[in-house]
N, C-alpha and C positions, 0 to 999 in steps of 0.2 A: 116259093120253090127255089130259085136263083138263092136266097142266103141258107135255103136251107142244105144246098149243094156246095156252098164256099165252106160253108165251119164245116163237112163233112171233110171237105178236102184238107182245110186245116188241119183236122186232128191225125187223117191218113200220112199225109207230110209228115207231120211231127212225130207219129209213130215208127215209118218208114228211116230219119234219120234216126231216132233213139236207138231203134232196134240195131241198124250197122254195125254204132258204138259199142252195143253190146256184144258182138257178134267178133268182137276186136281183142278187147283188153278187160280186166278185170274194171279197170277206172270206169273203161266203157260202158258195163254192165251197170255199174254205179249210177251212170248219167241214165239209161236207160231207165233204171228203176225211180228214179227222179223223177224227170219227165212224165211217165206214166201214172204217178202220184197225181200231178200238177193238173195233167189231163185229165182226172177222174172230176179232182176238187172243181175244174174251173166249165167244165164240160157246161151246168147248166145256166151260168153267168156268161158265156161265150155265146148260146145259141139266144140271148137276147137280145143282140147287136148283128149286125152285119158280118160276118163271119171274115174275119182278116185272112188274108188268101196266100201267106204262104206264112212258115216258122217266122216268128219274131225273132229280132238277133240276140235275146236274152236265151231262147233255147240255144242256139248259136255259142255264145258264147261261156254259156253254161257245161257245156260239152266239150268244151276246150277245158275249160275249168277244169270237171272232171275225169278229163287224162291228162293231167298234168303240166299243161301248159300255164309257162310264167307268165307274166304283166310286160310287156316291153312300153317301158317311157318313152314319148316322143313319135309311139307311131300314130297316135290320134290324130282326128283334123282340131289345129290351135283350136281354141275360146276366141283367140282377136278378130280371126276370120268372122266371126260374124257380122261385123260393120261391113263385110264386101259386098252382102249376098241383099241385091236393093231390086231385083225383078222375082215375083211371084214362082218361076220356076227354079232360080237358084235358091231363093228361101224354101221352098218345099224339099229340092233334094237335100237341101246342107241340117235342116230338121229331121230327117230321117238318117242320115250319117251321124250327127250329133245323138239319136237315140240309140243307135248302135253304140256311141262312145259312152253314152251313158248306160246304157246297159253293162258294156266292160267293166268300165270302170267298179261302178256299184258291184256286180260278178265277184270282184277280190277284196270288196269292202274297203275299196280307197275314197276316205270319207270327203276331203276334199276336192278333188276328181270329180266324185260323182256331184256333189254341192255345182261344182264352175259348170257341169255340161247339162245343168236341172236349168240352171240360170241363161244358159244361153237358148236355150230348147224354150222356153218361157220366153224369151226376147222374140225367137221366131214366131212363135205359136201367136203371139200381139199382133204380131207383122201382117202375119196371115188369118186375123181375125176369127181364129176358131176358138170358140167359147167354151166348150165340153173338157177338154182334156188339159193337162199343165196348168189348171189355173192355181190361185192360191191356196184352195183345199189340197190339192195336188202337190204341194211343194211343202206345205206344213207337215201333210202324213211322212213324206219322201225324210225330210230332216226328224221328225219322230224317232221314225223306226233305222235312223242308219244303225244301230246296234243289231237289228233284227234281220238280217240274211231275206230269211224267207217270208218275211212280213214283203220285203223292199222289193224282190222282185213278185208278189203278186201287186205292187200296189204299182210298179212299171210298165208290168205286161199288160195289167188291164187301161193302163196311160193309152198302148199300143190299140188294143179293140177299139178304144174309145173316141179320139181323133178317125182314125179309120172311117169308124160307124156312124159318126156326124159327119165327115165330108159328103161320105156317100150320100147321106139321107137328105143335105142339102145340093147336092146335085154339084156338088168339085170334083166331078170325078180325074179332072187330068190331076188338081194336087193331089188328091187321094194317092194313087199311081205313083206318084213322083214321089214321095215319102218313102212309099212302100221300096219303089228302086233301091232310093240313095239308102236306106238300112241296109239291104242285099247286100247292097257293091261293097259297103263299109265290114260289113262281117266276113264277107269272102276273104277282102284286104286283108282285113285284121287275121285270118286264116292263114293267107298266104306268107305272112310274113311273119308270121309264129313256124310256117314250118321251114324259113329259109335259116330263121336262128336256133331249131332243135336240133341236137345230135339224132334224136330218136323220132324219125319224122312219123314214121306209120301210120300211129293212131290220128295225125292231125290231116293228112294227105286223106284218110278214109272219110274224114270230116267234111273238107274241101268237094271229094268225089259227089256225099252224098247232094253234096246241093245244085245240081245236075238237075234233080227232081223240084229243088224250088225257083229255079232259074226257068225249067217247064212252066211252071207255073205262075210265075212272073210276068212271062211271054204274052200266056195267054189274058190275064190282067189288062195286058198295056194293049192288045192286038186293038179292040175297039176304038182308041184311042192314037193309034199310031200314027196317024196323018197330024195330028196336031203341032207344032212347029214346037212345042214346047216338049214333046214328046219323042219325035222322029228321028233325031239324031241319037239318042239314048238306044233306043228301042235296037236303030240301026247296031248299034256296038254292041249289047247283050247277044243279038241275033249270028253275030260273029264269034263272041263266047261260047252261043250254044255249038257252034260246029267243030269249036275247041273240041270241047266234052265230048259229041260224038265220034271225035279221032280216040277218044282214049283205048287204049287194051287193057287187059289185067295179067299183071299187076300194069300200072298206070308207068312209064317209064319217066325219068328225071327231066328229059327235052318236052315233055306232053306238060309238066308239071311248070315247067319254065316259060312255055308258052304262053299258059294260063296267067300265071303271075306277072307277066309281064303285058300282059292285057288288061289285064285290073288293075295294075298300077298304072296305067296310063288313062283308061278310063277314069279310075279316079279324083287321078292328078287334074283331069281337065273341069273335073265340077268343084272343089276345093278352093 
């Protein structure tokens, strides 16, 4: 019952943001009708697996994609960084910030980009002895299809289920959690900072706004788990995020927005 209530919640999520998008801009409607595609195709291959419990950053950044937002070089977390991250919970967040970068990346079909963050996500996923996801089937399809758009992001999104759905079933659930965060934080970032460099922030602030509802749901993910020392200080910082978002008005004012950004950049800064 529990997974059969997580993929429900997935797909409400990921309707919920679509819909905004559409609700915005023409690009918007775009990503919407996208999304809703993906959600039909993947609906009966998702409720196989443990239901990943909030948007993956490829919807994320697909939605950026589709109202217009550029590529900014340089705001990823390095590839070198990976040799930092030698305890279990900074390998689980920087694996899931890393799948966010690889989601980006691949998102604008930056072939080498996505290659260095396939490779690094494969170094962690060793690290952290999960068997199921990124292994070398996973890496062969990924370089197949770089030609293929939409070959590449089904064959990442289901990377995302898949990791997910084996931590849980073998009982990791704090890494589980921790992936799932560090994606968040890294998409939000990568959100926030696409709208500090757009003349036309609109469509990316509506973007930002709507993940209010995956940050809910984030929360509740990590609540079970919040005592854990690997966990507590994170949880702590999100839960100060969320009180961000409950100051917002509409329309969202530029110091509410600044707030924000400047909260996710230091969060982030500190797992990186």
């Amino acid at each position: 019952m529990k997974t059969q209530v997580n993929v429900k919640l997935l797909f409400v999520f990921l309707a919920v943001a679509a819909m905004s998008c559409k609700n915005n801009s023409k690009s918007g409607s775009n990503a919407f009708d996208n999304l809703t595609d993906r959600l039909v195709d993947k609906q009966e291959a998702v409720e196989e697996v443990i239901g990943y419990p909030i948007p993956t950053s490829y919807e994320v950044t697909t939605m950026l994609n589709d109202a217009g937002a550029p590529y900014i070089i340089g705001i990823n977390n390095p590839t070198d960084n990976v040799k930092k991250y030698l305890t279990t919970k900074d390998r689980a967040i920087n694996l899931g910030i890393y799948g966010a970068d690889l989601s980006y990346a691949s998102t604008y079909n930056l072939k080498q980009e996505t290659r260095d963050y396939l490779h690094v996500s494969q170094e962690l996923i060793d690290e952290l002895q999960i068997e199921s996801a990124f292994n070398h089937d996973f890496a062969k399809k990924v370089e197949e299809n770089l030609e293929n758009k939409d070959s590449l992001i089904s064959i990442i999104t289901d990377s995302f289920y898949d990791t997910y759905s084996y931590l849980r079933k073998n009982k990791q659930d704090v890494t589980s959690v921790l992936i799932v965060a560090g994606s968040w934080i890294e998409s939000v970032y990568i959100t926030s900072q696409i709208i500090i460099t757009s003349n036309d922030k609109e469509p990316f602030i509506t973007i930002l706004e709507n993940q209010k509802n995956s940050l809910e749901q984030l929360l509740e993910v990590l609540e079970p788990v919040k005592e854990d020392m690997s966990v507590a200080d994170i949880y702590a910082k999100l839960k100060e995020m969320e009180k961000i978002y409950e100051g917002f008005e509409s329309p969202v004012a530029t110091e509410q927005i600044n707030v924000l950004t400047t909260q996710i950049e230091e969060l982030r800064g500190s797992l990186v």
